[in-house]
C-alpha positions as CSV (number, residue, x, y, z in Angstrom):
1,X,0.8,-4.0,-17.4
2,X,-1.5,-3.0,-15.0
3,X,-2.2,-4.8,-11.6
4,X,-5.4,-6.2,-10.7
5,X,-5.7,-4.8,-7.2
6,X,-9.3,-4.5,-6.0
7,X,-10.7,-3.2,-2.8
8,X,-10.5,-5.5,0.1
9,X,-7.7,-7.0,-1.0
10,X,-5.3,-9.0,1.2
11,X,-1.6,-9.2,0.2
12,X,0.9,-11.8,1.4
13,X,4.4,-10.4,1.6
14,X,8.0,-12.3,0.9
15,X,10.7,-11.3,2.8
16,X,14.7,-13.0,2.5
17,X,12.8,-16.6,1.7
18,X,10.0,-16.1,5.0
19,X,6.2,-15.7,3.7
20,X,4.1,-13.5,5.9
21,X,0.5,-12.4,5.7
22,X,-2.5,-11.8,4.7
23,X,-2.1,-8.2,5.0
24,X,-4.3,-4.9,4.1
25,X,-2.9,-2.8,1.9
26,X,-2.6,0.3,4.4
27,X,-0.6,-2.4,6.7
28,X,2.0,-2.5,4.4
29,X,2.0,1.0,3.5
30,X,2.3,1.4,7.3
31,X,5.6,-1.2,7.5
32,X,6.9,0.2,4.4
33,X,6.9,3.6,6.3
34,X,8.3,2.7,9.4
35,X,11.3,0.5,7.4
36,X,10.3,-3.5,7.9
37,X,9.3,-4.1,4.5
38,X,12.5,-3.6,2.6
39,X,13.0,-2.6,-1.4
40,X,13.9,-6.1,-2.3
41,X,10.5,-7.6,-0.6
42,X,8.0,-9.4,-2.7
43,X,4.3,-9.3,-3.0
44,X,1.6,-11.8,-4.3
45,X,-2.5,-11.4,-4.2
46,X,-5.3,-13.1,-5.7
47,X,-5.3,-12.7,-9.3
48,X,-1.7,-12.4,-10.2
49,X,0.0,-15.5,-11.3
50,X,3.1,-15.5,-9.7
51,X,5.3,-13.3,-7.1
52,X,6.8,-9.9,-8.0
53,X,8.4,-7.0,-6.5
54,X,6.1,-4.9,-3.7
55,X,7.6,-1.7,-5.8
56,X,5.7,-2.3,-9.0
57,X,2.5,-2.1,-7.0
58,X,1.8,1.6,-7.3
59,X,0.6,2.4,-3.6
60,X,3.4,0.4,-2.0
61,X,5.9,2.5,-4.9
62,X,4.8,5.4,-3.8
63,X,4.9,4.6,0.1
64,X,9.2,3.8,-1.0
65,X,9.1,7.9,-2.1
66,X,7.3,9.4,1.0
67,X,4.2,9.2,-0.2
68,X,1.7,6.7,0.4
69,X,-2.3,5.4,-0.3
70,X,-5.1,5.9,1.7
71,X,-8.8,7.1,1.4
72,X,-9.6,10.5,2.6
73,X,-11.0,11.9,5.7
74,X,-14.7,11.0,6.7
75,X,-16.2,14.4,6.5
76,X,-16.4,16.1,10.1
77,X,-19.0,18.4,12.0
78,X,-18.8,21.8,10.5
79,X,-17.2,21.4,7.2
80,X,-18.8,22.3,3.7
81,X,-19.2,18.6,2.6
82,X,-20.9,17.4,6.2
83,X,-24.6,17.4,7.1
84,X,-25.9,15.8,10.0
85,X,-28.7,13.4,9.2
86,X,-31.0,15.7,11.3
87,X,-30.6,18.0,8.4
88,X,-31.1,15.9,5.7
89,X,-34.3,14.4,6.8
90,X,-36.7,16.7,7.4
91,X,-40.3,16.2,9.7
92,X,-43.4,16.0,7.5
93,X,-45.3,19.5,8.4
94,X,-48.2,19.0,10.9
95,X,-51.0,21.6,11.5
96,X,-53.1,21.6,14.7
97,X,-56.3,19.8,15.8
98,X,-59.1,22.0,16.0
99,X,-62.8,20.7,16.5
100,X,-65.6,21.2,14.5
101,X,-67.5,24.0,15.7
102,X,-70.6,21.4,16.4
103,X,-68.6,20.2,19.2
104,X,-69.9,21.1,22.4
105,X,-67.8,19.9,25.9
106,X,-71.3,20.1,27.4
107,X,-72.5,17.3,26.2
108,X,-70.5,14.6,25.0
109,X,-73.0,12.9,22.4
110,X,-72.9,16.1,20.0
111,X,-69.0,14.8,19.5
112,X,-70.1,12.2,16.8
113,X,-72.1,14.9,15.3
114,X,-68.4,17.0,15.0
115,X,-66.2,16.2,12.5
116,X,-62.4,17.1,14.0
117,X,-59.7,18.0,11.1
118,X,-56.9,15.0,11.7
119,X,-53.2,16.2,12.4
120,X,-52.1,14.2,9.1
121,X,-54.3,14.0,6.0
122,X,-53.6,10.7,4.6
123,X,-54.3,11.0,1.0
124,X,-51.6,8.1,-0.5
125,X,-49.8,5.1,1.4
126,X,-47.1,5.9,2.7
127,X,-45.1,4.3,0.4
128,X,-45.8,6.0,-2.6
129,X,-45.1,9.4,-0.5
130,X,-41.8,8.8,0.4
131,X,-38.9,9.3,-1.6
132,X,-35.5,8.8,0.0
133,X,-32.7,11.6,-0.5
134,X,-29.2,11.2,-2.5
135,X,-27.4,11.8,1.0
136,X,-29.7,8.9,2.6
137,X,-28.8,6.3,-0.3
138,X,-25.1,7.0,0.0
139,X,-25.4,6.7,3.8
140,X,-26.7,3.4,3.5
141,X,-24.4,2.2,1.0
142,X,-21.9,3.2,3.7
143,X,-23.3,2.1,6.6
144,X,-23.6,-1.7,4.4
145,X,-19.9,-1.8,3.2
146,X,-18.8,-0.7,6.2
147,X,-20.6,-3.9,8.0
148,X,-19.6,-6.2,5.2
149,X,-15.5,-5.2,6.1
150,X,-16.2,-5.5,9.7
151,X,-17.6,-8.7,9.8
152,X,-14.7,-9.9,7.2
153,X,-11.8,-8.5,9.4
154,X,-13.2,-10.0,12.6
155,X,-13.6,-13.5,10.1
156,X,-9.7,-13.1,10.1
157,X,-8.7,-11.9,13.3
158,X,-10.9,-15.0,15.1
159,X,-10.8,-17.7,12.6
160,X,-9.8,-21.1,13.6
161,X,-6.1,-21.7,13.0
162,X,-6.9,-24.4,10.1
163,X,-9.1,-21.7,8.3
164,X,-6.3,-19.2,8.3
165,X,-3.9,-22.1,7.2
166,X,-6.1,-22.8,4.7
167,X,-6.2,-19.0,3.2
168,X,-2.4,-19.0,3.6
169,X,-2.3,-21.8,1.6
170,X,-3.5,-20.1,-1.1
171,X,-0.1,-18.1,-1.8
172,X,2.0,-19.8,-4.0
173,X,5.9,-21.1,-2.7
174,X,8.2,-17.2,-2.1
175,X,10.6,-17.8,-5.0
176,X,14.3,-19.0,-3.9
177,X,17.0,-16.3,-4.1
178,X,18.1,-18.1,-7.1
179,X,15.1,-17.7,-8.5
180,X,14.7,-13.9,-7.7
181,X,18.2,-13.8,-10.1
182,X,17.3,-15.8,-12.8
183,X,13.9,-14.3,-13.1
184,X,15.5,-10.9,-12.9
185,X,18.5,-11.5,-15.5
186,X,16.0,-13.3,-18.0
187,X,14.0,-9.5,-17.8
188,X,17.0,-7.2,-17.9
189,X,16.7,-6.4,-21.2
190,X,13.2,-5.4,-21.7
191,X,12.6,-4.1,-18.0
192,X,16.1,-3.4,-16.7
193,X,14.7,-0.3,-13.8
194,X,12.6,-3.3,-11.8
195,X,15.4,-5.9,-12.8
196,X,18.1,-4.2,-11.7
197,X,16.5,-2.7,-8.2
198,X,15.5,-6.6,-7.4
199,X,19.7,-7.7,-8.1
200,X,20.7,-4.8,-5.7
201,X,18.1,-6.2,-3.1
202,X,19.8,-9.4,-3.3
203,X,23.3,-8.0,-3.2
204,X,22.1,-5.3,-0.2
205,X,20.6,-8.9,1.2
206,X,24.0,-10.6,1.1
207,X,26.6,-10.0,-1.4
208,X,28.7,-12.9,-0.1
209,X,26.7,-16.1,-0.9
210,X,26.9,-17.4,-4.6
211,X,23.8,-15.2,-5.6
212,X,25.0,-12.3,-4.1
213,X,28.2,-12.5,-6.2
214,X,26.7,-13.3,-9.2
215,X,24.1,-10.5,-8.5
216,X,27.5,-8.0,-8.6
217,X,28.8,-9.6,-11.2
218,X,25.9,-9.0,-13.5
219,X,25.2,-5.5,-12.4
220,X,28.7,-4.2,-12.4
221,X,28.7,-5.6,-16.6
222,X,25.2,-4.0,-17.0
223,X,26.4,-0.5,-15.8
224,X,30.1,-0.7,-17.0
225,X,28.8,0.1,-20.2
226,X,25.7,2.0,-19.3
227,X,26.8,4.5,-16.5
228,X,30.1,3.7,-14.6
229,X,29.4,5.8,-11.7
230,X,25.8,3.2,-11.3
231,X,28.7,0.0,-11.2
232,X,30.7,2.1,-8.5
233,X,27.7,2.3,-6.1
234,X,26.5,-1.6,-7.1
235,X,30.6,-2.2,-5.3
236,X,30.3,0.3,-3.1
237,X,26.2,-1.7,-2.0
238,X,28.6,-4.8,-1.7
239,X,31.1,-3.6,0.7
240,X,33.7,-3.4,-2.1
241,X,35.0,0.2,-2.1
242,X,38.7,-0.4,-2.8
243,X,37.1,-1.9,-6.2
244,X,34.5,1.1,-6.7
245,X,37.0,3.7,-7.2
246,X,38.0,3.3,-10.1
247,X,34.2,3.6,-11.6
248,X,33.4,7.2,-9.8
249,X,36.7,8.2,-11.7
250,X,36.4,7.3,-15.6
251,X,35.4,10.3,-18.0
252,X,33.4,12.5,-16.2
253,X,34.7,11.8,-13.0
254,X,32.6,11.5,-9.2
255,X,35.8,13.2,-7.4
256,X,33.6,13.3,-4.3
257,X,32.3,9.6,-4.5
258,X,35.4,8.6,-5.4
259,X,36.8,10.3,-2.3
260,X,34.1,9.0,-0.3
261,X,35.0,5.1,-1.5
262,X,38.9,5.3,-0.7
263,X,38.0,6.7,2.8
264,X,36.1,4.0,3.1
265,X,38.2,1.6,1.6
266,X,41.0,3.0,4.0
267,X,39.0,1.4,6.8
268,X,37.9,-1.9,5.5
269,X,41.4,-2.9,4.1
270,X,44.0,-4.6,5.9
271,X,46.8,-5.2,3.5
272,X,49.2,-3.1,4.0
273,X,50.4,-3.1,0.3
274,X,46.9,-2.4,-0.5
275,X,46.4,0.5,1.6
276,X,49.5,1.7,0.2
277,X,47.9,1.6,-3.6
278,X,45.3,3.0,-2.0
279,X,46.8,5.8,-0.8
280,X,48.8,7.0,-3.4
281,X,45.7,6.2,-6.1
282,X,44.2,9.2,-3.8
283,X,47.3,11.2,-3.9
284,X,46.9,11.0,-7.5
C-alpha cells in the first residue's frame, strides 16, 4: 500500500501519547538523525485515515538505516549543469548609425532630406519576436514555487495562535498505548515485520506497565516458535536476562548472547539462590 505523501506536506508526529507538529518532512528526517524521534513514534498527514508507524513512510525508513531524503544540490557556478542567466539570454545584435550621405553638418535643413539607417529595424512587434528559452521557463517555474513555499512557511511561523490551533486540530486523537497493541496484534499475522517492531517500541517504552507485559508476552509466543534467539532479545529489550538465556541456547545455540545475558543477569539479580542457578547454568 503505497502512501500518499505529496510535496509540501506537513506531518504531525506521536510520541509515548504527546502529539507534536506540523512538521516538514526534512525536519523529521533531521530528528530522526540526531535520535528524538524514536522507532516506535507515529506519524499522521493529510490523506491517510488514521495514525501509523513513521517507519512505513519510506524517507523517514530510510533516515532509521543512515540514509535519508532530500532534493539535490542547486547547481553552482562552474559546474556542467549551471549557466548564468547572462548566458542564456543573449543581446539582440545592433549595427551602427551611419547617416545618409545627403546629410550635410553644414547646414542643418538638408537633415530631413537624409534618411539615417535606425540602430533596430523593427519589422514585427515585439511580441511575436520573442521566444523565451527552456532554461528561462524552468527558471520561472522555480523562482514561482519557490515564492509560493516561502510565503506558506512564513503563514506558519507568524500565524495567530488560534489559526495554528486550528491546523493542529486537524490531526486526529495519537492512539492510546493500548491501542498501539491491539491494532498491532489484530495485524500480526498478515504484516508481522511492522507489527512486531511497533510491540518492541512499546516494550523498549516500558515493559513494566500492563501493555508492556502483554507486549512481551505476545512477542516472546510469536518468536518461540519462529526464531528463539528473536524471543531472547524481546527479554533481553525488557530487562529480563536471567529469563533470555535459555532462548540464545536451544538448537543452534547464541553461546555468545547467551553469555552476554547471564553477565548481565549476574548484575541485575539479587537472589542469592538465583544467582547461584545462574552461575552454574553458565558453568554448564
Amino acid at each position: 500500500m503505497s502512501n500518499p505523501v505529496t510535496q509540501n506536506q506537513q506531518f504531525f508526529l506521536g510520541v509515548n501519547g504527546e502529539q507534536t507538529g506540523p512538521h516538514t518532512e526534512n525536519e523529521i528526517v533531521d530528528r530522526i538523525r540526531a535520535g528524538t524521534v524514536p522507532a516506535d513514534a507515529l506519524v499522521w498527514f493529510e490523506g491517510l485515515q488514521e495514525w501509523q508507524s513513521v517507519q512505513t513512510i519510506p524517507a523517514f525508513g530510510t533516515a532509521f538505516s543512515g540514509g535519508g531524503a532530500g532534493s539535490p544540490p542547486p547547481p553552482v557556478a562552474g559546474g556542467a549543469a549551471f549557466k548564468p542567466l547572462s548566458e542564456t539570454v543573449k543581446p539582440a545584435a545592433t549595427t551602427a548609425y551611419k547617416p545618409s550621405a545627403n546629410y550635410s553638418t553644414s547646414d542643418a535643413s538638408t537633415f530631413s532630406q537624409g534618411v539615417a539607417e535606425p540602430v533596430f529595424k523593427v519589422e514585427k512587434s515585439l511580441g511575436s519576436r520573442f521566444k523565451p528559452s527552456k532554461s528561462m521557463i524552468a527558471l520561472t517555474v522555480v523562482a514561482v514555487l519557490g515564492a509560493a513555499g516561502g510565503g506558506y512557511y512564513m503563514f506558519v511561523i507568524n500565524a495567530p495562535a488560534e489559526v495554528k490551533a486550528k491546523v493542529k486540530a486537524k490531526a486526529p486523537a495519537v492512539p492510546s498505548r493500548e491501542m498501539e497493541l491491539s491494532k498491532a496484534l489484530s495485524e500480526l499475522i498478515l504484516n508481522p515485520t511492522v507489527s512486531l517492531d511497533i510491540v518492541k517500541g512499546l516494550i523498549k517504552a516500558n515493559p513494566d506497565d500492563d501493555v508492556g507485559k502483554q507486549a512481551i508476552t505476545a512477542a516472546v509466543d510469536y518468536y518461540r516458535l519462529h526464531s528463539p534467539p528473536e524471543a531472547g532479545r524481546v527479554l533481553v529489550l525488557a530487562k529480563k536476562p536471567d529469563e533470555a538465556v535459555k532462548y540464545f541456547l536451544i538448537d543452534p545455540p547464541q553461546y555468545d548472547e547467551a553469555e552476554k545475558a547471564m553477565s548481565a543477569a549476574l548484575e541485575v539479580v539479587k537472589d542469592p539462590v538465583k544467582k547461584r542457578k545462574i552461575l552454574l547454568q553458565d558453568i554448564d
